[in-house]
MIZA-814005 format. One record per residue (C-alpha): residue number from 1; residue in three letters; x, y, z. Coordinates in pm, 1 decimal, decimal comma. Each point is the difference from the previous one (the first is absolute). Layout:
<volos>
tifi: NUM; fifi: ALA; x: X; y: Y; z: Z
...
</volos>
This chain:
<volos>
tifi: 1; fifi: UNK; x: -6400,7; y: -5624,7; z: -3730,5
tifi: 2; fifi: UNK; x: -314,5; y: 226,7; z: 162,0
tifi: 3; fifi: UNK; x: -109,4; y: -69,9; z: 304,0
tifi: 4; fifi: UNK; x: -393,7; y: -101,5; z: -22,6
tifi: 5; fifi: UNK; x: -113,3; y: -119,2; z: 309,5
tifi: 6; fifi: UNK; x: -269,1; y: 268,3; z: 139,9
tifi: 7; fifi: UNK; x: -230,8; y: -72,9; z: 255,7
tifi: 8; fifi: UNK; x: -309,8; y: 229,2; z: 62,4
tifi: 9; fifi: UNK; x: -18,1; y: 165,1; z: 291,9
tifi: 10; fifi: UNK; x: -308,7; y: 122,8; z: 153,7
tifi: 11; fifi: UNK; x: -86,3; y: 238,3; z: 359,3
tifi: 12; fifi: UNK; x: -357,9; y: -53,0; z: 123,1
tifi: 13; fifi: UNK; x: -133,1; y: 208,1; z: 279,4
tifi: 14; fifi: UNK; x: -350,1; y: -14,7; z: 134,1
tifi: 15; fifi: UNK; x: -93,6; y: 311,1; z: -216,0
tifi: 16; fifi: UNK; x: 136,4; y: -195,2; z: -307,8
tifi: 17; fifi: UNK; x: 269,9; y: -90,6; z: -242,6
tifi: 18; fifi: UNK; x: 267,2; y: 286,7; z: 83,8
tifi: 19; fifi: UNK; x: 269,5; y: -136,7; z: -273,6
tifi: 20; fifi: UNK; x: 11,4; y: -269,5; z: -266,5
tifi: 21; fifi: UNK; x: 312,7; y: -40,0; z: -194,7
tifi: 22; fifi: UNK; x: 264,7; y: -228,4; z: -148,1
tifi: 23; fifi: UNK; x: 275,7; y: 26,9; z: 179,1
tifi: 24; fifi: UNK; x: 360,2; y: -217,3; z: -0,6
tifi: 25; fifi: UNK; x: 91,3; y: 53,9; z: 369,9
tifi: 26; fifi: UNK; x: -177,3; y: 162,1; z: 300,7
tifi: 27; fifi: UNK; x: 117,7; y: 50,6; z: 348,7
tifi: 28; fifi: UNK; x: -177,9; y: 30,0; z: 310,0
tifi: 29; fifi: UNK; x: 46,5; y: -23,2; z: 355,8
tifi: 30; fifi: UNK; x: -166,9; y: -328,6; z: 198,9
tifi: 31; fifi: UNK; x: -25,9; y: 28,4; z: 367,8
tifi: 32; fifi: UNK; x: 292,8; y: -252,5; z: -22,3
tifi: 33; fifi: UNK; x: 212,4; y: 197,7; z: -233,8
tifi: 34; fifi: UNK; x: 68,9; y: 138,1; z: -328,9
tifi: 35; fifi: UNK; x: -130,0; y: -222,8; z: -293,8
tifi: 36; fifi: UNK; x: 114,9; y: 74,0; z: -384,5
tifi: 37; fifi: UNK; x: -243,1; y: -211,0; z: -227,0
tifi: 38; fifi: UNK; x: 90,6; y: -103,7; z: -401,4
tifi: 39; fifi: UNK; x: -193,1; y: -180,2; z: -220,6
tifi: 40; fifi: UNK; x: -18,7; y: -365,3; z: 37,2
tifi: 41; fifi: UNK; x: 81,4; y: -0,4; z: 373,8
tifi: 42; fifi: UNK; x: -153,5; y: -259,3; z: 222,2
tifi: 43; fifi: UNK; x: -336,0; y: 39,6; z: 154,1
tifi: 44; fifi: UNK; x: 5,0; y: 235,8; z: 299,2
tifi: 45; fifi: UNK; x: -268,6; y: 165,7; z: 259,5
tifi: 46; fifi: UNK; x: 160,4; y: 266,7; z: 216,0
tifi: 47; fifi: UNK; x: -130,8; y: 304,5; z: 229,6
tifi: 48; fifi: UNK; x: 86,4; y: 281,9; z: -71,7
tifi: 49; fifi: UNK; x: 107,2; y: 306,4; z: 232,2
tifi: 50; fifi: UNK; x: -72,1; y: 376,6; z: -90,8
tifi: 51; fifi: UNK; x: 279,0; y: 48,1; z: -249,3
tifi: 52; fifi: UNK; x: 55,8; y: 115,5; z: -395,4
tifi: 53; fifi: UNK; x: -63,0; y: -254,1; z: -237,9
tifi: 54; fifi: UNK; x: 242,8; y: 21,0; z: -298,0
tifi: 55; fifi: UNK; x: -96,0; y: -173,1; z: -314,8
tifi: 56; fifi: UNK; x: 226,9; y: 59,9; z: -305,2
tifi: 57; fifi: UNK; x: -205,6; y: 40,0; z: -321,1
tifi: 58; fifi: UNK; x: -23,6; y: -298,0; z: -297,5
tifi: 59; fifi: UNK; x: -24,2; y: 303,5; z: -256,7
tifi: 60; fifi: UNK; x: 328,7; y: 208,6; z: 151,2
tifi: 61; fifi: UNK; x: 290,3; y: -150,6; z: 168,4
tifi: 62; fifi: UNK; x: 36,6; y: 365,3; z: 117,4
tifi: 63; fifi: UNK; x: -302,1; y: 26,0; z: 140,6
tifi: 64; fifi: UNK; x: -105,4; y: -108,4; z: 357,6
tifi: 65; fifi: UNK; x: -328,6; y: 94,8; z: 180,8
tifi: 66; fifi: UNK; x: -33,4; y: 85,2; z: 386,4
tifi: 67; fifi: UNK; x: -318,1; y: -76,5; z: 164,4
tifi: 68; fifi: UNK; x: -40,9; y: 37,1; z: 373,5
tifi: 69; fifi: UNK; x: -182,5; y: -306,8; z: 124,3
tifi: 70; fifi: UNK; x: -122,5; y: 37,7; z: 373,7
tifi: 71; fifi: UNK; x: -9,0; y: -387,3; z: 62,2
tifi: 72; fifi: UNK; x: -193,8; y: -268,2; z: -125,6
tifi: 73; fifi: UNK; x: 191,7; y: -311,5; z: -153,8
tifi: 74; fifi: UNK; x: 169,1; y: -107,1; z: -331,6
tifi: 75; fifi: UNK; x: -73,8; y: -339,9; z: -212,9
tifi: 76; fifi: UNK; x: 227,5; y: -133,4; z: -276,4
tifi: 77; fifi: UNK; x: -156,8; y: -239,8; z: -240,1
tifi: 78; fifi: UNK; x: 88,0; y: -106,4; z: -364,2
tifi: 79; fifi: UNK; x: 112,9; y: 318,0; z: -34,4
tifi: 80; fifi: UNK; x: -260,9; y: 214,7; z: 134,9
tifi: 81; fifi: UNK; x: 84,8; y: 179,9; z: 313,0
tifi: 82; fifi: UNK; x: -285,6; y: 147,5; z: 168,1
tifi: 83; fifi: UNK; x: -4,3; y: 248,9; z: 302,2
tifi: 84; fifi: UNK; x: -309,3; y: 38,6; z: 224,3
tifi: 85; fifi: UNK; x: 77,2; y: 284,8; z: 183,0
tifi: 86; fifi: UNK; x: -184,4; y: 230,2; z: 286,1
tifi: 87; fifi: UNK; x: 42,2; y: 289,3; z: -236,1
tifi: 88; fifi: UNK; x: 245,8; y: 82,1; z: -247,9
tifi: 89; fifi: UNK; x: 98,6; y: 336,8; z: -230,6
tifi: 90; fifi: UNK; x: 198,9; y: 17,1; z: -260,9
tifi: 91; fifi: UNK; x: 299,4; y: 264,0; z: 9,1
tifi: 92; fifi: UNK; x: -124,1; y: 204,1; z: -260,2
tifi: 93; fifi: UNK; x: -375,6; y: 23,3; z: 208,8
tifi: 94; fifi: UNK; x: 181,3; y: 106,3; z: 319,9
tifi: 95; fifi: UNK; x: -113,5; y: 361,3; z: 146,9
tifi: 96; fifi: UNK; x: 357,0; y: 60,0; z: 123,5
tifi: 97; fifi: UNK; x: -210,7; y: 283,1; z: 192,7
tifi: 98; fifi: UNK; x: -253,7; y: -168,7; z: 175,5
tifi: 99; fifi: UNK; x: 226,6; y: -303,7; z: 61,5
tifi: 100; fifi: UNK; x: 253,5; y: 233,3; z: 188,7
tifi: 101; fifi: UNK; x: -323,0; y: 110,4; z: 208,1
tifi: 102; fifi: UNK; x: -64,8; y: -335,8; z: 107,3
tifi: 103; fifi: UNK; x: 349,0; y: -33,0; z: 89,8
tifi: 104; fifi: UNK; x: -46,1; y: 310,6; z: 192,4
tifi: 105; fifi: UNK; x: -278,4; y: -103,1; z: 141,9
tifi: 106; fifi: UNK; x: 69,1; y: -326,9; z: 109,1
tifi: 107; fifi: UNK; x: 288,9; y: 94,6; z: 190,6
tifi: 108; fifi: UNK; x: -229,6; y: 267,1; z: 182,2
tifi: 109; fifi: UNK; x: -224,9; y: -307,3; z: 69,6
tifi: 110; fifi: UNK; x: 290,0; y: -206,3; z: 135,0
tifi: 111; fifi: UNK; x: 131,2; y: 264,4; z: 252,6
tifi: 112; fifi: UNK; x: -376,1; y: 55,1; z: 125,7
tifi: 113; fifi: UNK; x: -57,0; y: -395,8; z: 100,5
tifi: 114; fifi: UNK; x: 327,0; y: -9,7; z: 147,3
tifi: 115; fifi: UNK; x: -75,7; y: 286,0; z: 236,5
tifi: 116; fifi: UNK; x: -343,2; y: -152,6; z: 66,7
tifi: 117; fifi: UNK; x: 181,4; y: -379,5; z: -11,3
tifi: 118; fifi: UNK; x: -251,4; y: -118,1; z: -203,5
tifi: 119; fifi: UNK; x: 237,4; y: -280,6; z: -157,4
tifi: 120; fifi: UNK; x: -295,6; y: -97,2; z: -265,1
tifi: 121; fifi: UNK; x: 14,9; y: 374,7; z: -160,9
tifi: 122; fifi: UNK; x: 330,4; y: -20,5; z: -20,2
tifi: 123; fifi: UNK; x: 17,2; y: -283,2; z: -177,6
tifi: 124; fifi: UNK; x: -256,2; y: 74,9; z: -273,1
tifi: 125; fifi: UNK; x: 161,8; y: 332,4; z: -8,5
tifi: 126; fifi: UNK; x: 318,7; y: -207,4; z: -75,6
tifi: 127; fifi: UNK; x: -124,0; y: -140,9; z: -245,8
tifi: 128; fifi: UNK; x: -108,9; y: 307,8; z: -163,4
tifi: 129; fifi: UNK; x: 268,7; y: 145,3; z: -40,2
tifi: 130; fifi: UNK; x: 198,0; y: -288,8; z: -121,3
tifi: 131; fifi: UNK; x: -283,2; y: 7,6; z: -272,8
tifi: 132; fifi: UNK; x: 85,0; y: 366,0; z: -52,2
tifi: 133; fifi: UNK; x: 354,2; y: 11,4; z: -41,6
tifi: 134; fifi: UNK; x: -37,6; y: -311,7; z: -225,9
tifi: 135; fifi: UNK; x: -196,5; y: 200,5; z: -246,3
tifi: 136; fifi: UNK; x: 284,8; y: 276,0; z: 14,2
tifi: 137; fifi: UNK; x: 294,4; y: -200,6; z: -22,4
tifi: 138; fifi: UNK; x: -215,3; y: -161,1; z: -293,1
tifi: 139; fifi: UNK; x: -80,6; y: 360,0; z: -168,2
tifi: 140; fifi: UNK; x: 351,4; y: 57,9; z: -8,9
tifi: 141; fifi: UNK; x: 132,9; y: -314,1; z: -145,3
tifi: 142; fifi: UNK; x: -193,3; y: 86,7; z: -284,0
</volos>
C-alpha cells in the first residue's frame, strides 16, 4: 500500500514566500537539535538555527530540496509546516561565487574586531559567516 500522507511545506522570509511544496518529510536544525517532521506529526513551534533545511519531495521519493534558512522558526499544524525565516535561498538560487566572498569576507571582518577587541563586530561577523558557509554547504548538497 502507497504511502499518502503529505504535508505542505512552506519558507517565508520578509521578502516573501521563498518555497511552497508538498513534501513527506523535512529536516531542520532547532536551536535544541535536529528535528525530522512527517505528515500527521503533533503540533510543534521550534527556532530554528542557521542550518539546511531538507524537505523530501511528495512528487519524487528521489528528490529532496536544500534551502539554507538563516534563522527564524518552524510551525507544524494539520499538516502544514511553515518556516518564517530571516532570509532563506534555495540551493539552486545560491551564487556559489558571491557566497564564498562573504565567507571570505567575513572572516576578514572577524580577524579585524579581534585586533581592535571590538567583541560586538565579531559577533555579527560570526554570524556572517555562519550565514555564508550555510549557503555553500547548501549549494553543494544540491
Amino acid at each position: 500500500m502507497e504511502d499518502t500522507a503529505v504535508m505542505v511545506v512552506n519558507i517565508i522570509t520578509p521578502d516573501g514566500q521563498v518555497y511552497s511544496h508538498h513534501g513527506k518529510r523535512v529536516v531542520a536544525r532547532a536551536t535544541d537539535g535536529d528535528l525530522g517532521i512527517l505528515a500527521n506529526h503533533l503540533p510543534i513551534i521550534a527556532t530554528l538555527k542557521i542550518a539546511e533545511v531538507r524537505v523530501l519531495r511528495a512528487d519524487n521519493d528521489n528528490h529532496e530540496d536544500a534551502i539554507a534558512v538563516n534563522g527564524g522558526y518552524l510551525e507544524f499544524k494539520d499538516n502544514v509546516l511553515n518556516i518564517v525565516a530571516d532570509s532563506a535561498e534555495r540551493a539552486r538560487n545560491i551564487d556559489l561565487r558571491r557566497a564564498r566572498y562573504a565567507k571570505e569576507r567575513a572572516e576578514e571582518e572577524i580577524k579585524h574586531a579581534k585586533t581592535v577587541q571590538d567583541i560586538d563586530e565579531v559577533q555579527r561577523a560570526q554570524v556572517a559567516l555562519a550565514r555564508a558557509i550555510n549557503r555553500i554547504q547548501v549549494y553543494n548538497h544540491r
